[in-house]
TILO-553008 format. One record per residue: z negated, y negated, x of N, C-alpha, C in turn; residue number from 1. Coordinates in Angstrom, 3 decimals. Atoms other than C-alpha are relative to their C-alpha. Example, Ala and Ser with C-alpha at 12.3 -4.5 7.8 and 13.67 -1.06 7.14 Angstrom:
((0.000, 1.190, 0.890), (-7.800, 4.500, 12.300), (0.000, -1.200, 0.900), 1)
((0.060, 1.190, -0.820), (-7.140, 1.060, 13.670), (-0.730, -1.090, -0.770), 2)
//
This chain:
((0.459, -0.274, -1.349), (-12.678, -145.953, 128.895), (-1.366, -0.645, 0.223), 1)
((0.979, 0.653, -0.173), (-16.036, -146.517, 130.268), (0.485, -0.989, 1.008), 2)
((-0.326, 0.785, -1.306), (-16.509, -149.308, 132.591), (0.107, -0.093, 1.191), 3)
((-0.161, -0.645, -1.404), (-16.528, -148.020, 135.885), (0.915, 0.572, 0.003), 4)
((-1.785, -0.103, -0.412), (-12.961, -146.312, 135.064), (0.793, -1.382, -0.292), 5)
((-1.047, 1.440, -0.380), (-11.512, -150.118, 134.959), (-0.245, -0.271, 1.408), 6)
((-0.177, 0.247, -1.038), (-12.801, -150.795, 137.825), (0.546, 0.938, 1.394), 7)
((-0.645, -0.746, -0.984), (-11.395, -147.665, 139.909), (1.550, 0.341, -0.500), 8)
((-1.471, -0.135, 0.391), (-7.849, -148.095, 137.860), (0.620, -1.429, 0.407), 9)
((-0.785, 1.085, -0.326), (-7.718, -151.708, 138.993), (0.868, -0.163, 1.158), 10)
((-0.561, 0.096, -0.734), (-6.846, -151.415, 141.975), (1.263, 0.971, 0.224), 11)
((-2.212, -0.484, 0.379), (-3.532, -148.931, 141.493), (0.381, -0.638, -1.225), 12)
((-0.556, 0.718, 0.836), (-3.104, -151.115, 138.867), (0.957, -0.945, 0.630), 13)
((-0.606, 0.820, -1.202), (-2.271, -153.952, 141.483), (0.972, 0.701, 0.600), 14)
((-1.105, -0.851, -1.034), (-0.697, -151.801, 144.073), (1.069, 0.434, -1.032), 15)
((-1.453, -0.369, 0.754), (1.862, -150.784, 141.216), (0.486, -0.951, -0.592), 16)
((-0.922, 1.427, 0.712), (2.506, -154.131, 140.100), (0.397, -0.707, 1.356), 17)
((-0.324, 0.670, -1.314), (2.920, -155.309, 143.723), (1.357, 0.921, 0.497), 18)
((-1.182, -0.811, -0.663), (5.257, -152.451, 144.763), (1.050, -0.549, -1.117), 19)
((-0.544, -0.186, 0.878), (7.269, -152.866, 141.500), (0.328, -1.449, -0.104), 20)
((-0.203, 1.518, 0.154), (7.395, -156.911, 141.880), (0.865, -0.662, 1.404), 21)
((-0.807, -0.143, -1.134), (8.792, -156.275, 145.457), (1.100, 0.538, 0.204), 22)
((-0.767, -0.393, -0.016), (11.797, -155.039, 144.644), (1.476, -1.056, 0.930), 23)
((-0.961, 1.139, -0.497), (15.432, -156.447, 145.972), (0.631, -0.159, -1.072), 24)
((-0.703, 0.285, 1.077), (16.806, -157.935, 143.010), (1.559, -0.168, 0.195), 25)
((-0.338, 0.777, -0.355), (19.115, -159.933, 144.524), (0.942, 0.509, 1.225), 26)
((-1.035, -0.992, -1.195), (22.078, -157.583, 146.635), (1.105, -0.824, 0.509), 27)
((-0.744, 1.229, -0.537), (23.946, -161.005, 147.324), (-0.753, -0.730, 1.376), 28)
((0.931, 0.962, -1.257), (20.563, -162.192, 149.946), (-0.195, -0.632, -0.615), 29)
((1.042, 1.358, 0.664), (18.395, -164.886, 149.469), (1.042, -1.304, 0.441), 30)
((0.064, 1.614, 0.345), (19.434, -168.502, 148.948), (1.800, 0.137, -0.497), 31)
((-0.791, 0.152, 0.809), (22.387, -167.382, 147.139), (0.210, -0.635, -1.221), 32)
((0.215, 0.680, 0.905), (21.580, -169.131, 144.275), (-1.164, -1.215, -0.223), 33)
((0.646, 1.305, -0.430), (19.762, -172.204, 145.314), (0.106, -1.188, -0.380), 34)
((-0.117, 0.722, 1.084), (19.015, -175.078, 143.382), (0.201, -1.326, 0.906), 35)
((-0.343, 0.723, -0.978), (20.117, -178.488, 144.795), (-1.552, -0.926, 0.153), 36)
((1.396, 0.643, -0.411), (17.586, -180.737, 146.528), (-0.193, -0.947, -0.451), 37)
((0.238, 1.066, 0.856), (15.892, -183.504, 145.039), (-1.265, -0.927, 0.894), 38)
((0.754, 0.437, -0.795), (13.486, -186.014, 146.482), (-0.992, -0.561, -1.342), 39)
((0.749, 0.734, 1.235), (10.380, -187.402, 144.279), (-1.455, -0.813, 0.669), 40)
((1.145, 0.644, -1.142), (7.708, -189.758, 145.411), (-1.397, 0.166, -0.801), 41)
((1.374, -0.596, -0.357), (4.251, -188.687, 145.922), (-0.941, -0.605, -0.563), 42)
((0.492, 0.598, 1.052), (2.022, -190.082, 142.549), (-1.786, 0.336, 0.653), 43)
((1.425, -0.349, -0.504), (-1.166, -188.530, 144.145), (-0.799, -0.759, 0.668), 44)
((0.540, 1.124, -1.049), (-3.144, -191.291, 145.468), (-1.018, 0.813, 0.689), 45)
((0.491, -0.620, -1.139), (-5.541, -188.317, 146.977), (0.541, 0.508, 0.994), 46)
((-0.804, -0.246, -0.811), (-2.921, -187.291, 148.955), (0.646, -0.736, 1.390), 47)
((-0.350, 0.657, -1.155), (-1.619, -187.672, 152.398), (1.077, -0.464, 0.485), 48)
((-1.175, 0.346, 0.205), (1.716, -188.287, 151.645), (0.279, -0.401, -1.404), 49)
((-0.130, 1.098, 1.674), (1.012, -191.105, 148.489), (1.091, -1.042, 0.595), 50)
((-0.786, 0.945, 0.264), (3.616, -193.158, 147.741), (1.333, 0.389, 0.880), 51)
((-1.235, -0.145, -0.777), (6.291, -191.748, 150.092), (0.811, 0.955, -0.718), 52)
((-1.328, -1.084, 0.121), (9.378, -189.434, 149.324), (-0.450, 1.300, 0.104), 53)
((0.747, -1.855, 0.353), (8.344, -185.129, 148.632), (1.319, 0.412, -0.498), 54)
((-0.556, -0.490, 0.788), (10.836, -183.025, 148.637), (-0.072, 1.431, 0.637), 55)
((0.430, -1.308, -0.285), (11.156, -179.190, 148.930), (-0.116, 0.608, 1.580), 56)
((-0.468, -0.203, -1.683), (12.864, -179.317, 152.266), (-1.214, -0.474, 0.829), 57)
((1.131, 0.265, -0.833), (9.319, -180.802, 153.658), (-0.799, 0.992, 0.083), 58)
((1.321, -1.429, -0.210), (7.708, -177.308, 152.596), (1.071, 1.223, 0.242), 59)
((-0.379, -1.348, -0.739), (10.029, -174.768, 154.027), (-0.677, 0.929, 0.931), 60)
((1.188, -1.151, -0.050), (8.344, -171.875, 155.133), (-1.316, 0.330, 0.008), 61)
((1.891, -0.235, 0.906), (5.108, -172.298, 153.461), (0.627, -0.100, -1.796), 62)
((0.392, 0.143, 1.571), (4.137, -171.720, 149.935), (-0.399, -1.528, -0.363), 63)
((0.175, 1.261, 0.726), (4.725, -174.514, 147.467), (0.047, 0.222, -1.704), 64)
((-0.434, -0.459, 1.209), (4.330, -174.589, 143.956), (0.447, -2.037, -0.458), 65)
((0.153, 1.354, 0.503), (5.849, -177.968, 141.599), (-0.019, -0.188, -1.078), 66)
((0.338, 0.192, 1.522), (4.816, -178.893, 138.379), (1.211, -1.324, -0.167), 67)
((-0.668, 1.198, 0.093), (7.132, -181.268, 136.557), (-0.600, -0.450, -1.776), 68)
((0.355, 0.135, 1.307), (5.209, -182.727, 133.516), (0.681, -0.842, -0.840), 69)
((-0.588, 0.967, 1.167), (6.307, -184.661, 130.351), (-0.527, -0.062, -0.894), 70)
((1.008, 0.729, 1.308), (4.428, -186.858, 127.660), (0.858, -0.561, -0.431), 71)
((-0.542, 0.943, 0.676), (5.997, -188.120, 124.897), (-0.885, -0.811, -0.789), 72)
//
């Protein structure tokens, strides 16, 4: 393809990965399978909540993402 057909296939590219990623998986409802809660304290010294307690239940209905790293 030349380059000007990527850029007018990207965008139904998206729109068909968005429709197709929106599906209902899940015919039980949401928080049927819900993981239990955990609390972890706040390592980020740029942060506005350093050194205190973080847990998911503080970001309910906003977007959160959590990394959990490990060095051996």
């Amino acid at each position: 393809m030349k380059r000007y057909g990527w850029a007018k296939l990207l965008p139904a590219l998206a729109l068909a990965l968005l429709t197709t990623a929106c599906g209902d998986d899940d015919p039980a409802g949401p928080g049927t399978q819900a993981v239990p809660d955990f609390l972890r304290v706040d390592v980020n010294p740029f942060s506005a909540t350093y050194g205190d307690p973080v847990s998911p239940r503080d970001y309910l209905q906003v977007v959160s993402a959590w990394y959990f790293g490990h060095a051996t």
